[in-house]
VOKE-488218 format. One record per residue: x, y, z of N, C-alpha, C in turn; residue in one letter. Coordinates in steps of 0.05 Angstrom, whole numbers. Example, Ala and Ser with C-alpha at 12.3 -4.5 7.8 and 13.67 -1.06 7.14 Angstrom:
% VOKE-488218
264,-114,156,246,-90,156,264,-66,156,A
257,-45,142,273,-21,143,258,1,157,S
***
This chain:
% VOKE-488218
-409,-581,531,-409,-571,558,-396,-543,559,X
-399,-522,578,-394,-504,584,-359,-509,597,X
-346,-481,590,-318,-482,600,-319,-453,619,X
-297,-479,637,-290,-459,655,-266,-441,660,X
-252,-460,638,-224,-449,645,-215,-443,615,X
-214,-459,598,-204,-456,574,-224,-447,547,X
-197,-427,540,-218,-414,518,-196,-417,485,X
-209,-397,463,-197,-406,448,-163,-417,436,X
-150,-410,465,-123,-413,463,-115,-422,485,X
-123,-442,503,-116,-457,525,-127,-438,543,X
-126,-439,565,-121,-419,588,-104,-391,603,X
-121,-375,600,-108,-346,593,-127,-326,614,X
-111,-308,637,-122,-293,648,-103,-278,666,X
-108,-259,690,-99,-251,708,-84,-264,729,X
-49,-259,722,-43,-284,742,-49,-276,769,X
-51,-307,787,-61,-298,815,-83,-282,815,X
-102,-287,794,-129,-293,799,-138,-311,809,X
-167,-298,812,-185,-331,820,-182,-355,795,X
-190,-330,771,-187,-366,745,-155,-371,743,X
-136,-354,743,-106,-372,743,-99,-361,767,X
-80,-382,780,-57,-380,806,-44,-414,807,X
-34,-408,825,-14,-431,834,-35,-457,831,X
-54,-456,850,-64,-469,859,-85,-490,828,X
-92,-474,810,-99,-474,791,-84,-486,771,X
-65,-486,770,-42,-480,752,-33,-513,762,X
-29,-514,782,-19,-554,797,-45,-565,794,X
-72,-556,794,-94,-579,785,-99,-574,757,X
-84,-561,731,-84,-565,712,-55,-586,705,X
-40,-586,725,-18,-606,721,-27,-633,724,X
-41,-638,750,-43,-667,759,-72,-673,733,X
-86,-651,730,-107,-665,702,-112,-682,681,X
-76,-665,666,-72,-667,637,-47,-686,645,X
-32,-687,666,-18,-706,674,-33,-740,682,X
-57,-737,684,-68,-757,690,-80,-778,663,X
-92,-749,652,-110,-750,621,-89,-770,599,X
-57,-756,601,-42,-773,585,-24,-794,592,X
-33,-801,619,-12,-832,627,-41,-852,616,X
-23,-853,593,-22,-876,578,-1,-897,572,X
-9,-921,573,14,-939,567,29,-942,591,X
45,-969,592,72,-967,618,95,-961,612,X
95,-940,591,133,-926,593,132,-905,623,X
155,-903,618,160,-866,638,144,-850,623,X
127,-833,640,114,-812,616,128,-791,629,X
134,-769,607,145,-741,609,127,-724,596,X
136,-698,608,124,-674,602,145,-647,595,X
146,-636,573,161,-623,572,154,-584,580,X
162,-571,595,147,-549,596,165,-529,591,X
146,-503,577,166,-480,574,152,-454,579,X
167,-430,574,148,-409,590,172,-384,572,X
142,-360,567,160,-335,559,174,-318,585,X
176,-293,584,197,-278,603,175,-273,629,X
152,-270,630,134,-257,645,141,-272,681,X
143,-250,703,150,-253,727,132,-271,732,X
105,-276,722,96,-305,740,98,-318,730,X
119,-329,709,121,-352,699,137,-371,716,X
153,-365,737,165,-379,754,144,-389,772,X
118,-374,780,108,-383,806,92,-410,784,X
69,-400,768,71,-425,750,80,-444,734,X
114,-440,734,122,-458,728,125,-484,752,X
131,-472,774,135,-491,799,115,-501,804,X
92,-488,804,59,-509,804,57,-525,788,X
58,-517,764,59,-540,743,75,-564,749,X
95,-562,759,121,-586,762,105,-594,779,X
100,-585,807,87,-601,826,68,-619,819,X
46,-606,795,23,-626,787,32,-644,778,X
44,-643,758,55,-661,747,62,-698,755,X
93,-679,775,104,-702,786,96,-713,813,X
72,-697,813,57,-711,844,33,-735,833,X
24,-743,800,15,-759,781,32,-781,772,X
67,-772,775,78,-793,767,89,-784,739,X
92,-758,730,108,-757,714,129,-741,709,X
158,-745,696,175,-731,700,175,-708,677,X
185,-692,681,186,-663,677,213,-649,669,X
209,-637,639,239,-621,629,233,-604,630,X
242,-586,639,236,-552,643,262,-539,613,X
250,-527,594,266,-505,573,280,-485,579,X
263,-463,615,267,-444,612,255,-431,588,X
256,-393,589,238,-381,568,252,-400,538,X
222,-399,519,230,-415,495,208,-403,481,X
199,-400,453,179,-394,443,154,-421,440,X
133,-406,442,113,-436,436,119,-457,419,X
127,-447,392,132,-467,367,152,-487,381,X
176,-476,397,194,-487,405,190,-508,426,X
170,-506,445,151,-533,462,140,-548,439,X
127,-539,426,120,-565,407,131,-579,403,X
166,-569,388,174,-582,372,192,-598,383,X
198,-597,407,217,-613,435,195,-631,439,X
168,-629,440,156,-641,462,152,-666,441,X
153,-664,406,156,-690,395,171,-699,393,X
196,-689,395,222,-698,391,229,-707,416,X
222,-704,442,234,-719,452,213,-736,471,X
199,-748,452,187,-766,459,161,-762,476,X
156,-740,488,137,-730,521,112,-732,508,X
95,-744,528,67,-748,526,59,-709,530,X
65,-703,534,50,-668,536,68,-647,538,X
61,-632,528,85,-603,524,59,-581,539,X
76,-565,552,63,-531,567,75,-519,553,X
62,-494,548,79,-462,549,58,-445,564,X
79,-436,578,72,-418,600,72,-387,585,X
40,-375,574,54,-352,564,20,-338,557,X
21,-314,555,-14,-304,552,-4,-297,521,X
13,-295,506,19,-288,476,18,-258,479,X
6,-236,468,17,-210,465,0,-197,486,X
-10,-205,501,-27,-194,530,7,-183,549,X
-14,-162,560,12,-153,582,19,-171,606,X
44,-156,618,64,-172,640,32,-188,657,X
22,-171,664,-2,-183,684,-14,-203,689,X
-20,-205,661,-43,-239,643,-15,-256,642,X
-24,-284,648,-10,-308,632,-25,-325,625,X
-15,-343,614,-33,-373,607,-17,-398,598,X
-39,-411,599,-33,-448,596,-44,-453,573,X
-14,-465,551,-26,-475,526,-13,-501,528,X
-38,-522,517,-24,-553,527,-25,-563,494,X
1,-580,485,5,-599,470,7,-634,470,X
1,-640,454,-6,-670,451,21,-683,448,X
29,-706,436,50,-714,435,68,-717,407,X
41,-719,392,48,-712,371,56,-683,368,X
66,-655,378,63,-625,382,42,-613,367,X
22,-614,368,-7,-605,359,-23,-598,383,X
-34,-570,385,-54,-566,411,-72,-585,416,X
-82,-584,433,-103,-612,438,-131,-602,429,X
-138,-627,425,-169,-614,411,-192,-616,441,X
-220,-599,425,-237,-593,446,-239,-608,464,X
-239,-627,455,-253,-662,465,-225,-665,500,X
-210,-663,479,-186,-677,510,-193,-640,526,X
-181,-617,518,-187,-601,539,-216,-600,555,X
-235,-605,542,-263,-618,553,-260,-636,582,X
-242,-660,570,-242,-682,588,-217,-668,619,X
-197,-647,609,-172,-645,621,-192,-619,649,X
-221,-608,635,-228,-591,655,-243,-603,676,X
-259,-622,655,-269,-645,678,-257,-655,703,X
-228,-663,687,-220,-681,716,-203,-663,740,X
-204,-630,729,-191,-614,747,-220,-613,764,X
-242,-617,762,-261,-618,784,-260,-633,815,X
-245,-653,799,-243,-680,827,-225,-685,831,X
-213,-694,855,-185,-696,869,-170,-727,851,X
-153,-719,844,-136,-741,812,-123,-755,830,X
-116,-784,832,-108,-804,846,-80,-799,845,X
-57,-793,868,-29,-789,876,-13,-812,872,X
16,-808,854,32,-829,856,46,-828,884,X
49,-860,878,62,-863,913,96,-884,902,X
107,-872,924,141,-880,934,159,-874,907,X
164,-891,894,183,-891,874,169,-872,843,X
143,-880,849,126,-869,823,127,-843,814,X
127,-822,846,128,-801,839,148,-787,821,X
138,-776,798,160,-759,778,187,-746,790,X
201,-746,769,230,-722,768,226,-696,759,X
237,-685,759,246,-657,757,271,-643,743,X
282,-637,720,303,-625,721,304,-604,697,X
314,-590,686,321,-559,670,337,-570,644,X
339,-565,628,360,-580,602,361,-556,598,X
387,-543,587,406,-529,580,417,-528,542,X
407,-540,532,415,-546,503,384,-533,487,X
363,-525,500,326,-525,499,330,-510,467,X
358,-490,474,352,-454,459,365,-474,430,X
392,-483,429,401,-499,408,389,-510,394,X
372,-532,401,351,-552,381,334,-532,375,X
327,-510,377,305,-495,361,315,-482,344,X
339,-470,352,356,-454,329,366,-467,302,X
375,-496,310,379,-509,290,356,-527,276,X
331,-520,291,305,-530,273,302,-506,248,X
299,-481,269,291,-466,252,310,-457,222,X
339,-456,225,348,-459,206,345,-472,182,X
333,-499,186,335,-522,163,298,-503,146,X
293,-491,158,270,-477,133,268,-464,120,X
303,-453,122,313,-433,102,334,-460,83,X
322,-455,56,336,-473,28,366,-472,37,X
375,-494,39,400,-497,38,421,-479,20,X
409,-471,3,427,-456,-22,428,-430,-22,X
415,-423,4,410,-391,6,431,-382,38,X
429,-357,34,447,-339,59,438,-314,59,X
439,-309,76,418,-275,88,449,-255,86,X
471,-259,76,492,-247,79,481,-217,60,X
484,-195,65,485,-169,53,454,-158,83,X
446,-170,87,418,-175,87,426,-152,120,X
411,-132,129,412,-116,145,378,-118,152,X
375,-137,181,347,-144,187,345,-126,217,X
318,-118,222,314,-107,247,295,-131,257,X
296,-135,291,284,-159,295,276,-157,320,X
245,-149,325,237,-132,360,220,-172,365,X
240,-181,382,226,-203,401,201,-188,422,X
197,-168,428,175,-160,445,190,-171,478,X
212,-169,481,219,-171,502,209,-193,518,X
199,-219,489,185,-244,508,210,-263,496,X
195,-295,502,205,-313,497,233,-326,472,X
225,-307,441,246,-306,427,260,-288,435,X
277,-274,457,287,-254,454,326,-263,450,X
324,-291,455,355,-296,454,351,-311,413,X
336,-336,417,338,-349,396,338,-336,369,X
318,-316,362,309,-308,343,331,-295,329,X
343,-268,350,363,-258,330,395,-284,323,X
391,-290,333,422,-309,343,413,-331,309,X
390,-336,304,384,-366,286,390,-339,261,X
374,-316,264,381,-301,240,406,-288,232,X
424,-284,259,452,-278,251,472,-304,241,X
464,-324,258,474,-349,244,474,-358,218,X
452,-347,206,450,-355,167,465,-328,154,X
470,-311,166,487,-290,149,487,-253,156,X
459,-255,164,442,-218,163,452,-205,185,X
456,-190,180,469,-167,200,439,-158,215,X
444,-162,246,415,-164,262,418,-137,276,X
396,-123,272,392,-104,298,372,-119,311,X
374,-119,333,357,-133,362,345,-113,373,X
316,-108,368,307,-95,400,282,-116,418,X
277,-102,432,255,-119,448,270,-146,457,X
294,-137,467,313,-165,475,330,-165,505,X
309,-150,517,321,-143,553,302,-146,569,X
288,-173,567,254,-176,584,270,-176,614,X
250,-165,626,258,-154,663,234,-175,676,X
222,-187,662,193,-202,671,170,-185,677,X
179,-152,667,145,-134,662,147,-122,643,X
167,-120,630,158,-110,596,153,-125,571,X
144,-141,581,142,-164,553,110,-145,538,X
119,-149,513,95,-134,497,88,-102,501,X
120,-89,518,110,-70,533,125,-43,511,X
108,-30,494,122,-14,475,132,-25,452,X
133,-59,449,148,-59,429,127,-99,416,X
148,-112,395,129,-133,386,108,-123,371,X
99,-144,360,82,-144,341,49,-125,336,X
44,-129,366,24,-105,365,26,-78,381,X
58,-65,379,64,-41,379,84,-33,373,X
77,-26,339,108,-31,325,120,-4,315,X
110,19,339,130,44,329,152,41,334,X
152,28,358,189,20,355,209,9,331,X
199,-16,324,209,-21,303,209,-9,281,X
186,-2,268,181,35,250,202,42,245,X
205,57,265,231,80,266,259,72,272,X
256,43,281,287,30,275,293,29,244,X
272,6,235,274,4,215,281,31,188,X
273,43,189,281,75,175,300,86,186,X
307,91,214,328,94,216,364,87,208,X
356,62,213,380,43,210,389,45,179,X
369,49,162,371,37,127,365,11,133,X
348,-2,138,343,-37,143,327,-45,114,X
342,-72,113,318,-81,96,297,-94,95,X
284,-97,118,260,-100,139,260,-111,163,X
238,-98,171,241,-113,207,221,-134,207,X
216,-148,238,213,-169,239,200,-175,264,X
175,-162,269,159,-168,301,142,-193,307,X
158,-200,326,141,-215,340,130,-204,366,X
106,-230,372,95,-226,404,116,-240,419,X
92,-238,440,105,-246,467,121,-280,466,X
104,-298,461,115,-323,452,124,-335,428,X
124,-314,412,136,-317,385,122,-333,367,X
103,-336,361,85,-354,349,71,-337,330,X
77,-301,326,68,-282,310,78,-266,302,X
74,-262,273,90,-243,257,80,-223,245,X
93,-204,244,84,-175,231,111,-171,220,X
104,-168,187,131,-152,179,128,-122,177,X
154,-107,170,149,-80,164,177,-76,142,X
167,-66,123,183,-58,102,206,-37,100,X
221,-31,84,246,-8,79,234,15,89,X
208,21,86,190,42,78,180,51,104,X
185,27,127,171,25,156,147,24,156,X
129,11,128,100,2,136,97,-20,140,X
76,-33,161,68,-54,158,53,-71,146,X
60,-97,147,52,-111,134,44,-139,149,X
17,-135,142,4,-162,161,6,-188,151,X
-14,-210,160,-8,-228,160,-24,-249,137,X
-38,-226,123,-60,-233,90,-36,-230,74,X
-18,-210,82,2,-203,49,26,-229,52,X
20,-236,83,48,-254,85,31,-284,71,X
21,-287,85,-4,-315,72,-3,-319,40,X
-3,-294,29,-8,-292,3,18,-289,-17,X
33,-283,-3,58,-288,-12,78,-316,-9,X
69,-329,20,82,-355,16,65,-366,2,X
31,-370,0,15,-393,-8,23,-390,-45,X
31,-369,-63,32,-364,-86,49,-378,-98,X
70,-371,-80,107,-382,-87,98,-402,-84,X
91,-423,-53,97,-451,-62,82,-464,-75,X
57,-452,-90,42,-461,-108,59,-457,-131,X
65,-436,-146,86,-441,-163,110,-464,-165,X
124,-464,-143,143,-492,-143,132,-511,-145,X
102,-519,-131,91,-544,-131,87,-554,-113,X
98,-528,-90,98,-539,-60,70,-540,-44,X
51,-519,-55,28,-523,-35,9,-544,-49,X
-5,-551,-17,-18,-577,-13,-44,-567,-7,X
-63,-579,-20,-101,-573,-12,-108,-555,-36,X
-97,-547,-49,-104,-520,-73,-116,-492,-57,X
-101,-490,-37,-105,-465,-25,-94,-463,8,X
-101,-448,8,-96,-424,31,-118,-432,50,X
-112,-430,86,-131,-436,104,-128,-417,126,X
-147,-387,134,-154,-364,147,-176,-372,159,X
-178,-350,167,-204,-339,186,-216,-322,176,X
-248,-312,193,-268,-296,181,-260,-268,180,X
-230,-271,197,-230,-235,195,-202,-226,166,X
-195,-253,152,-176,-241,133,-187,-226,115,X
-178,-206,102,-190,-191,84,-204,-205,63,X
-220,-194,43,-227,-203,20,-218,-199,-9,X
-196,-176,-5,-175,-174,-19,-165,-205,-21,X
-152,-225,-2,-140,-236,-5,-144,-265,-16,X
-168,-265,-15,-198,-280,-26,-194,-284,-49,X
-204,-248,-58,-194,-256,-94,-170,-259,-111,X
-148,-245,-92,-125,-255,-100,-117,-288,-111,X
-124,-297,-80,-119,-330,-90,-144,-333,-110,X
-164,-326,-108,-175,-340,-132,-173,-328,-156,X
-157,-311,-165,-148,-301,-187,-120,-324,-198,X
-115,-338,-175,-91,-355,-179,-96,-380,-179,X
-126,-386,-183,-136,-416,-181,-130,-425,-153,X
-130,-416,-137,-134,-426,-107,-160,-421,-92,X
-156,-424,-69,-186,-428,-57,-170,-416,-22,X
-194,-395,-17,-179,-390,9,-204,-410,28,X
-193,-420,53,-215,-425,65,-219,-415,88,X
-242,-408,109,-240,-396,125,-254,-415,149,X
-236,-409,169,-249,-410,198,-258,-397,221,X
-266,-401,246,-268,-382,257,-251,-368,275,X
-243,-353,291,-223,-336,294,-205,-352,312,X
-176,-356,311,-156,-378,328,-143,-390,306,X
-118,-385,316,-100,-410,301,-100,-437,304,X
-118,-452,328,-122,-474,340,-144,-485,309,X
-166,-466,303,-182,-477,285,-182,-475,255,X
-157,-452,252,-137,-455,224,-126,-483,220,X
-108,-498,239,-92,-515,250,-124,-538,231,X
-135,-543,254,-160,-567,247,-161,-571,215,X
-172,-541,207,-184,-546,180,-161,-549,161,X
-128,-544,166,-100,-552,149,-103,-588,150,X
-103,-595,182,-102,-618,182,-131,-635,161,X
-150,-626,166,-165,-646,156,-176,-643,124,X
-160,-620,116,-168,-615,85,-137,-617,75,X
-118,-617,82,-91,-627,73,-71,-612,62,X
-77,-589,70,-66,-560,66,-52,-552,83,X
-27,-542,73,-1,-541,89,5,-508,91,X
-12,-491,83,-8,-464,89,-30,-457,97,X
-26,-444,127,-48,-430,140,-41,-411,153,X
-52,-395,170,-52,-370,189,-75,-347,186,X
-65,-324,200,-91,-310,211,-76,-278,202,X
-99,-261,200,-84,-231,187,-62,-226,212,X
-78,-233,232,-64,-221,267,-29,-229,258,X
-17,-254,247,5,-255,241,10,-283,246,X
-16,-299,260,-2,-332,262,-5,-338,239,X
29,-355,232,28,-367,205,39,-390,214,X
19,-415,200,31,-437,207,30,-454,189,X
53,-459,188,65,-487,148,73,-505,163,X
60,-529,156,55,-550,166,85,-567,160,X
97,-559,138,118,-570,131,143,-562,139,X
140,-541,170,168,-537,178,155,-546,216,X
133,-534,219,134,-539,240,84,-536,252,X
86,-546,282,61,-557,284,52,-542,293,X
56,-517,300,38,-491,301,48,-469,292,X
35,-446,291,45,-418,287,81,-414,302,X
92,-405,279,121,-400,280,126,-368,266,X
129,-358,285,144,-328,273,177,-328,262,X
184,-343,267,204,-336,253,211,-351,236,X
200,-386,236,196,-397,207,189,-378,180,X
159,-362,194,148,-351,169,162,-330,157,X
177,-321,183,200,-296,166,224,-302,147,X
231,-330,154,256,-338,148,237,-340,113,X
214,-356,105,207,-357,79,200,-335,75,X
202,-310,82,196,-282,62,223,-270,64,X
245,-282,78,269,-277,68,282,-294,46,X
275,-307,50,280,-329,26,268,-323,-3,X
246,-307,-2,233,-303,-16,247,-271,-35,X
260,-258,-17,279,-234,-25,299,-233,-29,X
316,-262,-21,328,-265,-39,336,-281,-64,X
319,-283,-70,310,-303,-85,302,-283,-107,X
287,-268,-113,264,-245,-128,291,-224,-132,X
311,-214,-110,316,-186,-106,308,-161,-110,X
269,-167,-92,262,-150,-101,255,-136,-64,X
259,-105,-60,256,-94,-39,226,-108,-19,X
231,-110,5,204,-115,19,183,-102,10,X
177,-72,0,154,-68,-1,147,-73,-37,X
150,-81,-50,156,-85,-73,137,-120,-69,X
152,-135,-55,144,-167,-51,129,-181,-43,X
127,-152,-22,92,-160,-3,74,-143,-5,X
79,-126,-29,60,-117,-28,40,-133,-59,X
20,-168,-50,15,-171,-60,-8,-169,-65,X
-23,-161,-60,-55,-151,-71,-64,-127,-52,X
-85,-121,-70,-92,-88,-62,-114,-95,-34,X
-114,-88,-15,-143,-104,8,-159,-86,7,X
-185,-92,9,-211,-79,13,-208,-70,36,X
-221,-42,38,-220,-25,59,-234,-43,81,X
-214,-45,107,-225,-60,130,-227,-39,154,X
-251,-45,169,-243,-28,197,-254,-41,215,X
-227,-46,244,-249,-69,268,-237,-52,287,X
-256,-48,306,-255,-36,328,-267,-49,357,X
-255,-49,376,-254,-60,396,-280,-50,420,X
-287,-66,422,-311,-47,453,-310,-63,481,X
-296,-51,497,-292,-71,531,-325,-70,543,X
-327,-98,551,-343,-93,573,-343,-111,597,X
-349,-111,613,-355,-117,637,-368,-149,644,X
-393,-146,632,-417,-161,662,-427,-171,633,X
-453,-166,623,-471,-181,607,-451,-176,583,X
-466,-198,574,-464,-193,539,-480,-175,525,X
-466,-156,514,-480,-140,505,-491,-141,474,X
-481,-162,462,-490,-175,435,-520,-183,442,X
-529,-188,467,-552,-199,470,-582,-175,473,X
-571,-153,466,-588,-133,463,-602,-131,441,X
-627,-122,444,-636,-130,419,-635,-104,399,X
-629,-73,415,-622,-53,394,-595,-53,387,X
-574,-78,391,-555,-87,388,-560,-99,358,X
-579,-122,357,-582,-143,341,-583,-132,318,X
-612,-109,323,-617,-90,301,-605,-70,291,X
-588,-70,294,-564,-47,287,-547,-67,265,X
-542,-87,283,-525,-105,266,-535,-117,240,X
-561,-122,248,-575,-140,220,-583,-114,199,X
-581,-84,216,-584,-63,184,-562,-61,174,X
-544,-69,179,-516,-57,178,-500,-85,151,X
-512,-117,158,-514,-138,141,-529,-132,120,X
-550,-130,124,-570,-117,98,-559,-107,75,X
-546,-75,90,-529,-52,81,-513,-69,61,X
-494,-75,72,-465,-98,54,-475,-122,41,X
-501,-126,35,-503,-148,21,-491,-150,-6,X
-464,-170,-22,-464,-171,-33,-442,-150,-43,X
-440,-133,-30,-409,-109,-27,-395,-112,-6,X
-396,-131,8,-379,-137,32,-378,-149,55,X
-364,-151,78,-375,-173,96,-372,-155,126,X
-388,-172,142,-388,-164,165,-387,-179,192,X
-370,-174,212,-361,-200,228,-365,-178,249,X
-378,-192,272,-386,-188,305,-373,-208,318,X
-370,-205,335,-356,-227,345,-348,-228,381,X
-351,-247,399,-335,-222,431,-306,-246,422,X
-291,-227,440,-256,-234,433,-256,-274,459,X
-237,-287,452,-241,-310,463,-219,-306,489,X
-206,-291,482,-188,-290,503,-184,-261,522,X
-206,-235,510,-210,-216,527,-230,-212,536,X
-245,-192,555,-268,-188,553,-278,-163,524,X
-274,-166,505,-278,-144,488,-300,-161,458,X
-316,-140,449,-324,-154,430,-317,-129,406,X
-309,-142,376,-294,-143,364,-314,-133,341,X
-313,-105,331,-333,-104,305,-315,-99,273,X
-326,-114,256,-307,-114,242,-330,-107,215,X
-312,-91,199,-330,-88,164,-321,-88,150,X
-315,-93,125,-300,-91,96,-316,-88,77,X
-311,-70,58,-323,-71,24,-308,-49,11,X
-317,-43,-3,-309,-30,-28,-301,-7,-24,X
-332,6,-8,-338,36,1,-328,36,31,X
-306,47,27,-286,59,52,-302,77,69,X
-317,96,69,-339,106,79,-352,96,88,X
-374,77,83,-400,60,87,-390,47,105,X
-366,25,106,-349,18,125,-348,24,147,X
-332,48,152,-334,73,173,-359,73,180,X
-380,80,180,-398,91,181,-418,68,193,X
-414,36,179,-423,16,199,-418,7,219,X
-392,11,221,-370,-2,243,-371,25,267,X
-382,43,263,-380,64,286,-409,59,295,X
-428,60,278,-458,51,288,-459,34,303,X
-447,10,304,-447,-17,316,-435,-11,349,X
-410,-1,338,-395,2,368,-411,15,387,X
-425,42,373,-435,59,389,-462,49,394,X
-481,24,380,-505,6,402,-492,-7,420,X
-467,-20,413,-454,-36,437,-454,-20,462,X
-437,2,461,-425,19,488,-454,28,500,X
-480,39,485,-504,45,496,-508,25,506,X
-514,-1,501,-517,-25,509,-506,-41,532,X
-479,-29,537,-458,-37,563,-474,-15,584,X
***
């Protein structure tokens, strides 16, 4: 069936829009509040939300849906996504929220829903959860109706989760880390868990006002950190987005380093100890092909999905592979926690330096990547993939790379933008397809 609300990362748009507002936001409560009263315990719901100013108006809708179904409700306050997961199994709750659009500006928010096990929910239940936001969901009455209250300890249990993924035998002591939260949801936990194991923290992106989240700084605008990082003498920085669920490192050197060199650096090491599970590595269509042959230069197998950490997540779970993520920076190891964690994954490439004592750009810089170029095209109204001097541009352009490289079209799941992407050998040719394409799209818009 067709969706109305949810796309590849729960529900994500313009707050106090027509597709998200209040009103929206309490019949996604009473839905998924309905969807999971199962069984006759108390059911709970645990919810959390990054820094963004409408995270209050939907947080209060949400509560309302909720406990107008009959279930009671722990509010975190700002917390990072990984950090709803990992409450929402631990303490027992039939469903976890985070209130958060991930590296989209103050403007956008969204609704990402967890299971009870802390795993996103698959198609099938958000399928069923949009359905029943169609029709008016049956009201608890007198005593039934849910509670309400805030827990205060939310920031603690994550700090001391995230700790236990750094080896007991190790300490970040000498260790001078730069660490831009993006002015979202990690902006207290993150540096506080990494000053706690030893490293001397510079903090930026750690004064959210509820409109600068992602605003200048985080993972996908990292001149800030850059020039901290060089500035300071650091021995690397450490960006996340808005809900902390993404990582971008940047080296001594202030280059970055995405999320193929980080993939390829944890999936190696814990294949050497003995730690990885599946005989490989699990991406998406847009990771390089550099990284491809890397692992299979190392007897691994990368596998790929299609673009989302939700469908990284699937194919870990059902092929038994405990290292996954996406170049964008979600990295998610199954063996610390149930989705993308930014600062899990940093804590193992610190672990990993000191361990080696070898400089960040030295550690990650593990394979050479094939020249990539993806460029973005906004549009409006139609689909403009549906053009047919669109089609034909694209299918000369496949032709072209047969066999020297790959080529991904794609429209974005959570913007209106479609997404042209090329890689091979010839850094030119590259260029040269990936501008053709854009420029039938924009004729085409």
């Amino acid at each position: 069936m067709g969706r109305t609300y949810f796309g590849t990362d729960g529900i994500r748009g313009r707050a106090n829009s027509k597709k998200l507002n209040a009103a929206i936001a309490m019949k996604v409560g009473q839905a998924a509040g309905r969807h999971f009263l199962r069984g006759d315990h108390k059911h709970r719901v645990v919810i959390g939300k990054d820094t963004r100013l409408s995270g209050y108006m939907m947080e209060n809708a949400l509560v309302a849906g909720f406990t107008s179904v009959g279930m009671d409700v722990i509010m975190t306050g700002p917390l990072p996504t990984p950090a709803v997961a990992l409450l929402t199994r631990e303490m027992r709750a039939d469903i976890g929220v985070m209130i958060s659009a991930s590296h989209n500006a103050y403007p956008d928010n969204g609704i990402k829903l967890f299971g009870p096990d802390g795993f996103k929910l698959s198609d099938e239940d958000e399928e069923a959860i949009e359905a029943a936001m169609e029709v008016e969901q049956p009201l608890a009455e007198g005593d039934a109706i849910g509670r309400a209250r805030r827990i205060d300890d939310a920031r603690g249990r994550y700090i001391h989760a995230v700790k236990r993924a750094l080896p007991v035998d190790l300490r970040l002591d000498g260790m001078k880390i730069v660490v831009d939260c993006a002015n979202g949801a990690a902006y207290n936990v993150t540096p506080t868990a990494i000053w706690e194991l030893g490293a001397k923290v510079i903090a930026i992106g750690v004064e959210p006002n509820g409109k600068n989240i992602n605003d200048g700084v985080g993972s996908t605008a990292l001149g800030a950190i850059k020039a901290r990082v060089v500035a300071e003498g650091a021995d690397i920085g450490i960006a996340l987005d808005g809900d902390a669920d993404r990582l971008i490192v940047i080296d001594e050197k202030g280059q970055e380093v995405d999320g193929d060199q980080i993939m390829a650096l944890i999936g190696s090491r814990w294949a050497a100890r003995g730690l990885l599970r599946g005989g490989g590595v699990v991406s998406t269509i847009m990771s390089n092909l550099g990284l491809e042959r890397f692992l299979q230069g190392q007897g691994l197998d990368l596998v790929r999905t299609q673009v989302g950490d939700r469908y990284v997540l699937e194919a870990m779970k059902a092929g038994g592979y405990n290292v996954g993520g996406e170049q964008s920076g979600h990295m998610i190891l199954l063996d610390h926690a149930t989705t993308g964690d930014g600062t899990v994954a940093a804590l193992q490439v610190l672990a990993a330096m000191v361990r080696t004592g070898k400089p960040a750009s030295e550690l990650l810089h593990v394979f050479d990547p094939v020249p990539q170029v993806l460029k973005n095209v906004r549009y409006e109204d139609a689909d403009p993939l549906e053009a047919q001097n669109v089609q034909d541009v694209i299918a000369a352009a496949q032709a072209e790379l047969t066999g020297n490289g790959r080529l991904v079209i794609r429209k974005s799941g959570t913007e209106p933008l479609v997404r042209v992407m090329a890689e091979g050998d010839d850094e030119v040719q590259v260029n040269r397809l990936v501008d053709d394409i854009c420029e039938a799209v924009t004729k085409a818009i």
